[in-house]
BADREN-751642 format. One line per field, with one value per residue (C-alpha): x, y, z. Coordinates in steps of 0.1 Angstrom, whole numbers. Each point is the difference from the previous one (the first is absolute). Layout:
% residues N
u (X / ...) $
v (Y / ...) $
w (Z / ...) $
***
This chain:
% residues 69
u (-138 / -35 / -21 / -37 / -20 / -12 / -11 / -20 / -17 / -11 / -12 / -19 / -17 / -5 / -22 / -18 / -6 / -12 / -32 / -32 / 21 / -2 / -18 / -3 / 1 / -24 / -24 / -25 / -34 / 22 / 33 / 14 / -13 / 14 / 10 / -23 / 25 / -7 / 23 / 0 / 25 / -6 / 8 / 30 / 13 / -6 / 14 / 30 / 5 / -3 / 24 / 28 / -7 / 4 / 25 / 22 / -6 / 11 / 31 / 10 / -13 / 3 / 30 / -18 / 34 / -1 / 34 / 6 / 35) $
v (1652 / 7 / 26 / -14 / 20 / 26 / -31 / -16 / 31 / 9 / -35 / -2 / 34 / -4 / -29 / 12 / 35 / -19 / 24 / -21 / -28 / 11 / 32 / 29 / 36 / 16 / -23 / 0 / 9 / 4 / 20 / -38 / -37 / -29 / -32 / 10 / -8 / 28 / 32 / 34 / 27 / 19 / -30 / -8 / 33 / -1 / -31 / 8 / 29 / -17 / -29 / 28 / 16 / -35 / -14 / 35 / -3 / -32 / -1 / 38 / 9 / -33 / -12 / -40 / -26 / -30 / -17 / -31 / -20) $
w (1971 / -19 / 21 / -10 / 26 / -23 / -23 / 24 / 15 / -34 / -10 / 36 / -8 / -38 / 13 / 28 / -20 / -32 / -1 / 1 / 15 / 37 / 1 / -28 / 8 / -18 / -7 / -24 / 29 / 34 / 10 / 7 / -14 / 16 / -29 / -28 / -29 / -17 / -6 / -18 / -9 / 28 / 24 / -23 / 11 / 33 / 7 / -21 / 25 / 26 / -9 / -8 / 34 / 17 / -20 / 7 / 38 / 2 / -19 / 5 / 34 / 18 / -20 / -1 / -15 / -7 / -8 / -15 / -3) $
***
């Protein structure tokens, strides 16, 4: 049996934490900009902080599973 919850949860949030995509924290003029398309190193970092800290949560803390077969 293939356990594919920790490869959905991080394709779901590589998606939704895509920054410029959704939101981007920091933006360019604001704190937060909502779909602009645009991104900067800063936001790359955030957002990569943020995906570890979710990513961990979910599969560590909450122990998500998906099995297969």
């Amino acid at each position: 049996m293939a356990d594919w919850g920790p490869v959905v949860v991080a394709v779901i949030l590589f998606v939704l934490l895509t920054p410029g995509l959704l939101f981007q924290i920091p933006a360019r003029g604001r704190i937060v900009e909502f779909g602009n398309m645009h991104t900067s190193g800063a936001s790359i970092l955030v957002h990569t902080i943020l995906f570890f800290a979710l990513i961990t949560i979910f599969t560590i803390a909450i122990r998500l599973h998906i099995y297969t077969g």
